[in-house]
N, C-alpha and C positions, 0 to 999 in steps of 0.2 A: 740647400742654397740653390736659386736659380740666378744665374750669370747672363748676360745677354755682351758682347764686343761686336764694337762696331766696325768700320771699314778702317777708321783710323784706327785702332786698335785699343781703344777708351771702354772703361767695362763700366756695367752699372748691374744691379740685381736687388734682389731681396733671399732673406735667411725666413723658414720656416718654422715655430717651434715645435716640439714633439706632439703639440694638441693641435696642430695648424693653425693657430695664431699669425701672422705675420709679423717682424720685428723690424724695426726700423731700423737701418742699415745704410754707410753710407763706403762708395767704394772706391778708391782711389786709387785704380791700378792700371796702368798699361803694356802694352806688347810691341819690342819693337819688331824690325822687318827681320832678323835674323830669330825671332822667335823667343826672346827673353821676356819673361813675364817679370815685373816688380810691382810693389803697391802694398796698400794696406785695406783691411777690411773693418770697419768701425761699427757697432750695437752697442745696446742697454739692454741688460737681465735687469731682472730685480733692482733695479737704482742704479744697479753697477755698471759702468764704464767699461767696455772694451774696448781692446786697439790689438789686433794682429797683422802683424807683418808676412807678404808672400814672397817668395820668391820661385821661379820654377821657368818653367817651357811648355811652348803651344806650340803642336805640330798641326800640318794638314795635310792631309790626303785624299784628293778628290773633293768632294764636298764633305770632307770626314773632320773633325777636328778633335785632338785631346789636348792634355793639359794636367800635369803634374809636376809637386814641388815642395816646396816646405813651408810650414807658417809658425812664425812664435809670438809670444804676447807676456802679457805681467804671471798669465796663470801657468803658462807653461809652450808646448812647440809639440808639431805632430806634422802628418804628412797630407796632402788632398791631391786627387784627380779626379778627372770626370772627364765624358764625351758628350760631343752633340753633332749638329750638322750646320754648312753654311749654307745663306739662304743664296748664294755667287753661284 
């Protein structure tokens, strides 16, 4: 999954599949100023509908940023983080 958040803290991205196909994906999550990440992340597999829910935290450091939290869905719940850098 690549994430891109902007200055208002509005994310947008795409999910890659295991053969790099790209999945359409639609993302509804924001960050506020204390750092609370909420939203949902929305694709289609196979016909199938998903909807997962995130919740979590975005820190920074420098031009350093992470990002770790929980997501759940119809199929089940599991944990996600990642790093990257600001372009600020």
């Amino acid at each position: 999954m690549l994430i891109t958040v902007d200055a208002n803290g509005v994310f947008s991205g795409s999910i890659s599949s295991s053969n790099g196909d790209t999945i359409d994906t639609t993302i509804a999550a924001q960050v506020d100023s204390n750092g609370n990440l909420t939203g949902t992340v929305s694709f289609i597999i196979n016909s199938t509908s998903y909807t997962t829910v995130w919740q979590g935290k975005m820190t920074v450091s420098g031009n350093s940023l992470s990002m770790a939290g929980t997501w759940t869905s119809q199929s089940g719940s599991g944990t996600f983080s990642g790093n990257g850098t600001s372009s600020k």
